[in-house]
C-alpha positions as a Markdown table, in Angstrom:
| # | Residue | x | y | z |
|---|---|---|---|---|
| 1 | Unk | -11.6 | -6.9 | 20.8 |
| 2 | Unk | -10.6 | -7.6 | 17.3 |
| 3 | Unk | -7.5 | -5.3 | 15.8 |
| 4 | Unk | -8.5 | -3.2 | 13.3 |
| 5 | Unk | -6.4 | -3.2 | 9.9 |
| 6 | Unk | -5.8 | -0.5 | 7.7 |
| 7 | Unk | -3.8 | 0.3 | 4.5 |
| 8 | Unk | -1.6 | 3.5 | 3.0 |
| 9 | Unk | -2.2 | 3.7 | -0.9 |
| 10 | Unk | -0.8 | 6.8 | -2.7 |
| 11 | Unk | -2.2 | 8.5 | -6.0 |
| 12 | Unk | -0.2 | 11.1 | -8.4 |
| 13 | Unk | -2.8 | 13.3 | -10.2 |
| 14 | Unk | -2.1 | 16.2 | -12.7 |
| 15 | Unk | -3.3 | 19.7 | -11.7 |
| 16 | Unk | -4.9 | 21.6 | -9.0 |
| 17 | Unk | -8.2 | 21.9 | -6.5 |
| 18 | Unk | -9.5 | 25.1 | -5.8 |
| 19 | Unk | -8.4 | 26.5 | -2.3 |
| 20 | Unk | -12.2 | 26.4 | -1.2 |
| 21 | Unk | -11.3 | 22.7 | -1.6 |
| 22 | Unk | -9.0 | 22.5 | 1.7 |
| 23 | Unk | -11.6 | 23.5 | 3.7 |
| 24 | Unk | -13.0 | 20.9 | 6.1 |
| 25 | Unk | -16.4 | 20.4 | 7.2 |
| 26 | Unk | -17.7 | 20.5 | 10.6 |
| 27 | Unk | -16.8 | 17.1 | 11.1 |
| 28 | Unk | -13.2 | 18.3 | 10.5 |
| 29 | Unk | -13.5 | 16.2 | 7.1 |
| 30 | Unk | -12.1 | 16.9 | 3.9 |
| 31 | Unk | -14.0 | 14.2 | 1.3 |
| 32 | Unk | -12.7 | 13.5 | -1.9 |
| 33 | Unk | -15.4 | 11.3 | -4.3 |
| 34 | Unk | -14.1 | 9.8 | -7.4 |
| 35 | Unk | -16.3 | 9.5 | -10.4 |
| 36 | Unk | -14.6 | 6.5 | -11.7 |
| 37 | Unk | -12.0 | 3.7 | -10.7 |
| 38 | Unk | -9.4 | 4.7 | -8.4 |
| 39 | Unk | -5.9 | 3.7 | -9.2 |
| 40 | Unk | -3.8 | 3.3 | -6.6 |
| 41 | Unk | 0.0 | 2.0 | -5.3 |
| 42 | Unk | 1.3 | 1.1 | -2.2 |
| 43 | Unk | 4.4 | 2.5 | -3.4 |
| 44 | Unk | 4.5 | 6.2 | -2.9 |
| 45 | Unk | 7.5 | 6.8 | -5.5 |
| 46 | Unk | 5.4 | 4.8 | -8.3 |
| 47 | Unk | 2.5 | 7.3 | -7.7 |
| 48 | Unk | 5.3 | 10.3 | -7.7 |
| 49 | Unk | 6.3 | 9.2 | -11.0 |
| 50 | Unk | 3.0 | 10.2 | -12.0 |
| 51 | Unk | 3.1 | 13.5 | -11.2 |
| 52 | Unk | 4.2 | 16.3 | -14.1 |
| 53 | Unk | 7.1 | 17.1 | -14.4 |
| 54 | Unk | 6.4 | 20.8 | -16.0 |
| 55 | Unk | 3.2 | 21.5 | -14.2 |
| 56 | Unk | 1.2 | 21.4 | -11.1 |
| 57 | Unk | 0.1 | 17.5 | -9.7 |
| 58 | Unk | -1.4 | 16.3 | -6.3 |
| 59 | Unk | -0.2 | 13.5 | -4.4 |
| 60 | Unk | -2.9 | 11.4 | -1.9 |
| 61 | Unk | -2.0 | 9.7 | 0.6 |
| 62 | Unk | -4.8 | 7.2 | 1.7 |
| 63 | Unk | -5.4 | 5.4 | 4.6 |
| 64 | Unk | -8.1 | 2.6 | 4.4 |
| 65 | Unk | -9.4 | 0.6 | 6.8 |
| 66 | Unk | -11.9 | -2.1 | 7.2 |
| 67 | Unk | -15.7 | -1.4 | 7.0 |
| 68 | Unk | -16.6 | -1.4 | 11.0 |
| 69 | Unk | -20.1 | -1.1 | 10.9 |
């Protein structure tokens, strides 16, 4: 059996989701699509640093694994 490998990438956003965001489906998913590129780092303090300062920000933590299917 092969191992699978996976990754951590982080992402600092400014503002807020609704609470009817952080709800998961029945799956016990929450799914986030991004309409764009998604910037990443594998440093979690370089994606802090792009959170306000004065305001409301999001940090992600994503972890990626190969495609199995």
């Amino acid at each position: 059996m092969r191992e699978l490998f996976w990754w951590r990438f982080w992402r600092g956003l400014c503002g807020e989701l609704p609470q009817s965001f952080w709800h998961a489906d029945q799956a016990g998913l929450l799914c986030v699509t991004e309409l764009g590129m998604l910037s990443t780092s594998t440093d979690r303090e370089q994606a802090i640093n792009y959170l306000p300062r004065d305001s409301t920000g999001l940090l992600f933590e994503l972890e990626v694994s190969e495609e199995t299917a």
